[in-house]
C-alpha positions as CSV (number, residue, x, y, z in Angstrom):
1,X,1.8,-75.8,59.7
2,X,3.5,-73.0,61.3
3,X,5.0,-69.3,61.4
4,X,8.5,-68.7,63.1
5,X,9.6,-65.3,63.6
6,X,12.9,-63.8,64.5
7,X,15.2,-60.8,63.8
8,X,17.3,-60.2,61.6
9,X,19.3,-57.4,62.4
10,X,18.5,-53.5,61.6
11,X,18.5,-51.1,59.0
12,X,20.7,-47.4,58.9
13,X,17.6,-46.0,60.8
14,X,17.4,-48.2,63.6
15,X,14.3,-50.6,62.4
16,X,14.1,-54.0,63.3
17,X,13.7,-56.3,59.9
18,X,11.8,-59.4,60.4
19,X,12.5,-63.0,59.2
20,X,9.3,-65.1,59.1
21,X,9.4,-68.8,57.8
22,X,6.6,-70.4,57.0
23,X,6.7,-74.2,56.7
24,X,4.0,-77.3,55.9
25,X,3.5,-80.9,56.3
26,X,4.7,-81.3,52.8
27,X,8.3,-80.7,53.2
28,X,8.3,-76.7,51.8
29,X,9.4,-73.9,53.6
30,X,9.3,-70.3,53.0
31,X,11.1,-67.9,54.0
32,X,10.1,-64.1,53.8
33,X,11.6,-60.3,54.9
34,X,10.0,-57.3,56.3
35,X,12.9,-55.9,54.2
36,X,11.2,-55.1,50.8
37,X,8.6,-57.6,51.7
38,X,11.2,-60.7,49.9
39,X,11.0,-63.9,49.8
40,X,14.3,-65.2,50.8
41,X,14.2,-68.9,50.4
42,X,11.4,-71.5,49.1
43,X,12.8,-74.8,50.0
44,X,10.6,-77.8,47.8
45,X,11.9,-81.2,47.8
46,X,12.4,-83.1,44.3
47,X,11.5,-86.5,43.2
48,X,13.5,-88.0,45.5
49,X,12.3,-86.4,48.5
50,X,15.3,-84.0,49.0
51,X,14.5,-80.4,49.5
52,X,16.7,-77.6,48.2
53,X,16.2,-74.2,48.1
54,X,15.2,-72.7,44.4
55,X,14.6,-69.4,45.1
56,X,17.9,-67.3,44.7
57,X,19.5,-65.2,47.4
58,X,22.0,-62.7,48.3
59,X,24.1,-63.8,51.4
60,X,23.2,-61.2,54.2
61,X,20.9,-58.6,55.5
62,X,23.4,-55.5,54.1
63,X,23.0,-57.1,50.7
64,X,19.5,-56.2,50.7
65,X,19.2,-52.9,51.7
66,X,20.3,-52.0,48.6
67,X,19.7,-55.1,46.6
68,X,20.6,-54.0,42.7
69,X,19.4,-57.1,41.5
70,X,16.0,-57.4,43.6
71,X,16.3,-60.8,44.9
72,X,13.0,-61.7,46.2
73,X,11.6,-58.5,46.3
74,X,8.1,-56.7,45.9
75,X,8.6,-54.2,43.2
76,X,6.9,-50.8,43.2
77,X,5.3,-48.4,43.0
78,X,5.9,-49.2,39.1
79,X,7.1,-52.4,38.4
80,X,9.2,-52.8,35.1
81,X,9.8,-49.4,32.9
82,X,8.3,-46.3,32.3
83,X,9.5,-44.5,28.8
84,X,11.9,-41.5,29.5
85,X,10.7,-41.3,33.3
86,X,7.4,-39.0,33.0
87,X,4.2,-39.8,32.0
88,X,0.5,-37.9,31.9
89,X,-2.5,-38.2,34.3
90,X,-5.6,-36.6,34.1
91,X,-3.8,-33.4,32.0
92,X,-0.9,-33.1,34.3
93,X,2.9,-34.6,33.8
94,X,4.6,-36.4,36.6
95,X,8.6,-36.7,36.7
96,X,10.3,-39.8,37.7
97,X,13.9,-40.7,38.1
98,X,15.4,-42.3,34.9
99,X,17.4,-45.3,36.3
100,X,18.0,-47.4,33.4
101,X,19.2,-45.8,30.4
102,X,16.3,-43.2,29.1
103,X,13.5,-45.1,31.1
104,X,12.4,-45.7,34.9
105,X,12.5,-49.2,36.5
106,X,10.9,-50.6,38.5
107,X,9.7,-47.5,40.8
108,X,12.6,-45.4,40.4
109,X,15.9,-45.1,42.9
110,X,14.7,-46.3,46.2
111,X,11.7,-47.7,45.6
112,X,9.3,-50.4,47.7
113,X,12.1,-52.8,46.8
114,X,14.4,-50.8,49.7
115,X,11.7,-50.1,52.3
116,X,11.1,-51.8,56.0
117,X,7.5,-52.7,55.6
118,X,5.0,-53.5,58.7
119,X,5.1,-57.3,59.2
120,X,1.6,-59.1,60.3
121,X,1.5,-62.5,61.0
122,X,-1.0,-65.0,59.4
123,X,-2.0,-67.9,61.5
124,X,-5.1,-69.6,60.5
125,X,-5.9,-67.3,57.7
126,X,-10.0,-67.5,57.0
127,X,-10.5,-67.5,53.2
128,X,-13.8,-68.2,51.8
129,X,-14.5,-71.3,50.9
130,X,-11.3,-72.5,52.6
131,X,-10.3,-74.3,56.3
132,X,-8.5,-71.8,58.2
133,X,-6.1,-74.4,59.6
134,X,-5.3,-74.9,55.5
135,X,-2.6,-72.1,55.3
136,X,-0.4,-69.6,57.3
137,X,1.3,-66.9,55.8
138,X,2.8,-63.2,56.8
139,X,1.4,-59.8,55.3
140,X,3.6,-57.1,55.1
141,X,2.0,-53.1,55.0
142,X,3.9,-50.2,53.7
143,X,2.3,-46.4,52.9
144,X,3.8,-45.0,49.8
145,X,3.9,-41.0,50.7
146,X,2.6,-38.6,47.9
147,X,5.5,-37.7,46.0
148,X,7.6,-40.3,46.6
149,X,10.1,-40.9,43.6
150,X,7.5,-38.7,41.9
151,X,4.5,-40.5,41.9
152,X,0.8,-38.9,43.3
153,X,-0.8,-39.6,45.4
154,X,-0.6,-41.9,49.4
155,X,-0.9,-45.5,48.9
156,X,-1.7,-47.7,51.3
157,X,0.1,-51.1,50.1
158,X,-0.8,-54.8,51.6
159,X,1.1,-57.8,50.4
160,X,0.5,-61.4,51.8
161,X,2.3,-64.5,51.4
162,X,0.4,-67.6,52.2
163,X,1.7,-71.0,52.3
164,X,-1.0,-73.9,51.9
165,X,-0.9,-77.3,52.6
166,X,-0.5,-78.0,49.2
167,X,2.5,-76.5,48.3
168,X,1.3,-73.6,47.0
169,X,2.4,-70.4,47.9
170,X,0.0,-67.3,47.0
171,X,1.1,-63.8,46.9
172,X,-2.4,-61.5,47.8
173,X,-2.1,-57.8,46.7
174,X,-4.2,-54.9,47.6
175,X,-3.5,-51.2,47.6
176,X,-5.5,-47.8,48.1
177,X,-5.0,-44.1,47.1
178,X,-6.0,-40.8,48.3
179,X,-5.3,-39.2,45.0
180,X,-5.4,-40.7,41.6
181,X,-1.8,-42.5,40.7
182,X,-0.2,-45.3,38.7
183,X,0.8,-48.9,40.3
184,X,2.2,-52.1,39.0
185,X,3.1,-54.3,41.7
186,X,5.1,-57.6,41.5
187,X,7.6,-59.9,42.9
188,X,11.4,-60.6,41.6
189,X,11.9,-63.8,42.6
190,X,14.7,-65.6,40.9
191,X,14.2,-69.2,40.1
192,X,16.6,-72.4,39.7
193,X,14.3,-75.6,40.1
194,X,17.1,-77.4,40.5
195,X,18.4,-75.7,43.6
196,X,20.3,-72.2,43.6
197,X,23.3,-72.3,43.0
198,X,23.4,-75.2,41.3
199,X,24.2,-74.2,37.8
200,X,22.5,-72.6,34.5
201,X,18.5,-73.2,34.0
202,X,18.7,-73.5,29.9
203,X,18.1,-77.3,30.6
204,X,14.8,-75.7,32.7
205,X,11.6,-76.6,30.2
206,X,9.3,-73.5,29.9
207,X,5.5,-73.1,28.7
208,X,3.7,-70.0,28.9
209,X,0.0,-69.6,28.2
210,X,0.8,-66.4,25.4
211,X,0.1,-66.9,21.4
212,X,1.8,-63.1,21.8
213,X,4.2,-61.0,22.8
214,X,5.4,-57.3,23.5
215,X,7.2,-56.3,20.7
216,X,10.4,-54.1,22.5
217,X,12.8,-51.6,21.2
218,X,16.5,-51.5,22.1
219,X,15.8,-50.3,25.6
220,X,13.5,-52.9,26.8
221,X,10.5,-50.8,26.0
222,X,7.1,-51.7,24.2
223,X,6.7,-50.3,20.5
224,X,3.3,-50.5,21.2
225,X,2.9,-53.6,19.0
226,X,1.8,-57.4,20.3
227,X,3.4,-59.7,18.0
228,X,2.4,-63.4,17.7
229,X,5.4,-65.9,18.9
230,X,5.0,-68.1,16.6
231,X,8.2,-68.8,14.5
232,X,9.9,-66.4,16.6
233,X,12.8,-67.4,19.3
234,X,9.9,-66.4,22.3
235,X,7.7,-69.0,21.3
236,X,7.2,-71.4,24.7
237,X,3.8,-72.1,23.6
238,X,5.1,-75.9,23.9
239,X,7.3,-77.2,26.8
240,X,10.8,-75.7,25.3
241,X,14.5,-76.1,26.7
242,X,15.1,-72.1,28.3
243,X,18.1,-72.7,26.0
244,X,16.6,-74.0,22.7
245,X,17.2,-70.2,21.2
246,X,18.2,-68.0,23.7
247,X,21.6,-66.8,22.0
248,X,18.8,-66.3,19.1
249,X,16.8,-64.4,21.2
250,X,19.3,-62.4,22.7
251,X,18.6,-63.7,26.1
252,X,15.2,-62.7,27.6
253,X,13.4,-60.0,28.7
254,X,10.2,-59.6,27.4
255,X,6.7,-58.9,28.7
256,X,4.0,-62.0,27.5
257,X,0.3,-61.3,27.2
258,X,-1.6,-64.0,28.3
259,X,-4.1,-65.5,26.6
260,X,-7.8,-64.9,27.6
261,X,-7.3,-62.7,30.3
262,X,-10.4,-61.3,31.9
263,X,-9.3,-60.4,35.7
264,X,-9.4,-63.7,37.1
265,X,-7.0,-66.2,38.5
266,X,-5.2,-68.2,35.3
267,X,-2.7,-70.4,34.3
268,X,0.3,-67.8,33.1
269,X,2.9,-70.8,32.9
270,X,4.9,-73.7,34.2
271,X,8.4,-74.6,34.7
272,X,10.7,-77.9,34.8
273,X,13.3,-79.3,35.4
274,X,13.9,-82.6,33.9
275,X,16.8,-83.6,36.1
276,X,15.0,-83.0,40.0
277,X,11.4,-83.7,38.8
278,X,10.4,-80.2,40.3
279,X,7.9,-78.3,38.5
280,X,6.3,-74.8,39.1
281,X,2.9,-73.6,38.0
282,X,2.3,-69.8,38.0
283,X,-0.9,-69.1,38.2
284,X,-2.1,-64.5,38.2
285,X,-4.8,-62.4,37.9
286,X,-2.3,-60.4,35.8
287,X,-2.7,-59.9,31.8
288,X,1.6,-60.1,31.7
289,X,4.2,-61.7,32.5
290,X,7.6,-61.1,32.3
291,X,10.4,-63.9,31.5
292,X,13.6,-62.6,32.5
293,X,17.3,-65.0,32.2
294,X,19.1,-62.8,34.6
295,X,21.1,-61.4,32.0
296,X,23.1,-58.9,34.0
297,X,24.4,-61.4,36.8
298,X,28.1,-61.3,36.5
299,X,29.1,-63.3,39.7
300,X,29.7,-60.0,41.3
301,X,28.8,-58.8,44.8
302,X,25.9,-56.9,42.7
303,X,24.4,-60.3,41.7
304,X,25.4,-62.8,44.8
305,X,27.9,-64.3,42.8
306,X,25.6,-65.9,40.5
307,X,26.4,-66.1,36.6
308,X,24.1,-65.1,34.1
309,X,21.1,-67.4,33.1
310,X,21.4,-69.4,36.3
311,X,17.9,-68.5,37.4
312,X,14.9,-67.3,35.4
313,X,11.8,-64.6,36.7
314,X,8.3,-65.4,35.6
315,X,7.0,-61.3,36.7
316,X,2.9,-61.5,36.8
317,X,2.3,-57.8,36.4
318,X,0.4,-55.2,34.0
319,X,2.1,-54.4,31.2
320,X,5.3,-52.1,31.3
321,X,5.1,-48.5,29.9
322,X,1.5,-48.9,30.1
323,X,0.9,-45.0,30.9
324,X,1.9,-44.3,27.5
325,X,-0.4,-47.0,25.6
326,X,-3.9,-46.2,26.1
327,X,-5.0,-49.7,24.2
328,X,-3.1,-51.8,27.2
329,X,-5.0,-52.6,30.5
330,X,-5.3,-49.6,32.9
331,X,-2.8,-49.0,35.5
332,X,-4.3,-46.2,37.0
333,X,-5.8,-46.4,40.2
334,X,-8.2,-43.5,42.2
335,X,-9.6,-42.6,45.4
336,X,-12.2,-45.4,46.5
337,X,-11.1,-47.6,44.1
338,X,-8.9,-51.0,45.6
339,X,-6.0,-52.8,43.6
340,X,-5.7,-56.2,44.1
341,X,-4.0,-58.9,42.5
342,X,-3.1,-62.3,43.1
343,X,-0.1,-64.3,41.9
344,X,0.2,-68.1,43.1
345,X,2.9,-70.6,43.0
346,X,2.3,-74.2,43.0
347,X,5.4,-76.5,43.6
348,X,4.9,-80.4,42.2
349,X,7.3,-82.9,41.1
350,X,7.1,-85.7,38.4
């Protein structure tokens, strides 16, 4: 196992932006950014042995730096949408930018997403309970000034990517703040277990550990209600085609709640694809997660020339608009408090 580091090229302002690929005795290689902290490829073989790529991309450096899609990205300071682009904390309003019809998206017009974070390598990472020869990884640090894109308060953001023997790939988050703020941190990969590129993913079976769902308006935004999926086009409470009733359902975009969360690491779902034999677990710490079809791509420069519904997200995250629902989990965060979450892939194939 191993960490191989080179440059990439440099942004507007002269910084360097790192490539790091991480790679395993198992045959999967990662590939990650200092730009936005991305993930760039995840190459896992299939049942044959042949490893392909199923993590989409956009084809160069430039194409991130503004990156309207978010390939690969860590999202932030507030993942997924905030209602009109304010909200209230402790008696005072904050203004965002509105930069997706009447809400803000995921943190507003240049946010983590577009930053050159501070790359640390992992070699030999000590976790408990763990050999430190079992994984290697890359962290990547970025402070969040107070005020940026509106939001209170300095945070100090740490995201790691570590790559075990395996084939699992766990994404470590922990952030602090000097004044009392908002965060919802995540990561927009794109997925296509049969290989980006390759084609659509509505042959892609789906199960995700939710009896319920976000019930959403006509922007994309919570009513407030948690519906059951049960008859419903969302129900993937069974291994279901992606394409069983996505014209019924509009495509998707919808926030899950999983079941039983209390904090800790759990099962949030699992993904095949009948024709490789790959399969992805996602396991979070998260109580949401977000399926999205990549509804938007349009094989444009915008979306790297991919169609619509060729890849699907699985976003671990809290819940969006969660500033303006008092009954959903907390997203606030103070001075000497810590967040941390952890998201893990694991790659298989049957």
């Amino acid at each position: 196992m191993n960490v191989h580091s080179e440059t990439w090229g440099n942004t507007s302002d002269g910084r360097a932006i790192k490539l790091y690929t991480l790679t395993n005795d198992n045959g999967m290689t990662v590939r990650l950014s200092s730009l936005g902290a991305a993930i760039i490829e995840v190459h896992v073989p299939d049942r044959d042995g042949n490893s392909e790529n199923v993590n989409l991309r956009a084809p160069n450096l430039e194409d991130y730096v503004d990156n309207p899609s978010g390939f690969g990205v860590v999202v932030g300071r507030y993942a997924n949408r905030i209602g009109n682009g304010r909200f209230m904390l402790d008696g005072k309003t904050y203004e965002l930018a509105v930069n997706n019809g009447p809400n803000h998206l995921h943190g507003g017009l240049r946010g983590f997403q577009h930053k050159a974070w501070t790359p640390i390598v992992i070699d030999g990472l000590q976790l408990p309970g763990q050999d430190q020869t079992e994984l290697v990884g890359v962290g990547f640090h970025y402070e969040s000034a107070d005020g940026e894109e509106g939001y209170p308060g300095k945070v100090s953001v740490l995201v790691s990517y570590t790559l075990h023997r395996d084939n699992r790939l766990t994404l470590s988050y922990q952030a602090e703040t000097d004044a009392p703020t908002v965060i919802n941190l995540t990561n927009h990969a794109y997925w296509n277990l049969g290989g980006a590129g390759s084609g659509d993913v509505l042959g892609h079976e789906l199960k995700i550990m939710a009896s319920r769902y976000l019930d959403f308006d006509r922007n994309v935004l919570p009513t407030g209600d948690i519906l059951p999926v049960g008859n419903s086009p969302f129900d993937f409470s069974l291994p279901t085609p992606i394409g069983q009733n996505i014209e019924q359902a509009g495509g998707y975009d919808l926030c899950y709640t999983i079941d039983d969360w209390d904090g800790t690491l759990r099962h949030a779902a699992t993904a095949r694809d009948p024709k490789s034999g790959r399969v992805m677990e996602v396991h979070t710490t998260e109580p949401g997660v977000q399926l999205y079809t990549a509804e938007h791509f349009d094989e444009s420069a915008g979306s790297a020339g991919y169609a619509a519904r060729h890849a699907f997200c699985l976003e671990c995250q809290h819940y969006p608009d969660s500033p303006h629902h008092e009954d959903f989990p907390s997203t606030v965060l103070r001075p000497g408090e810590q967040y941390t979450q952890i998201t893990e892939h694991r790659f298989r194939v049957d």
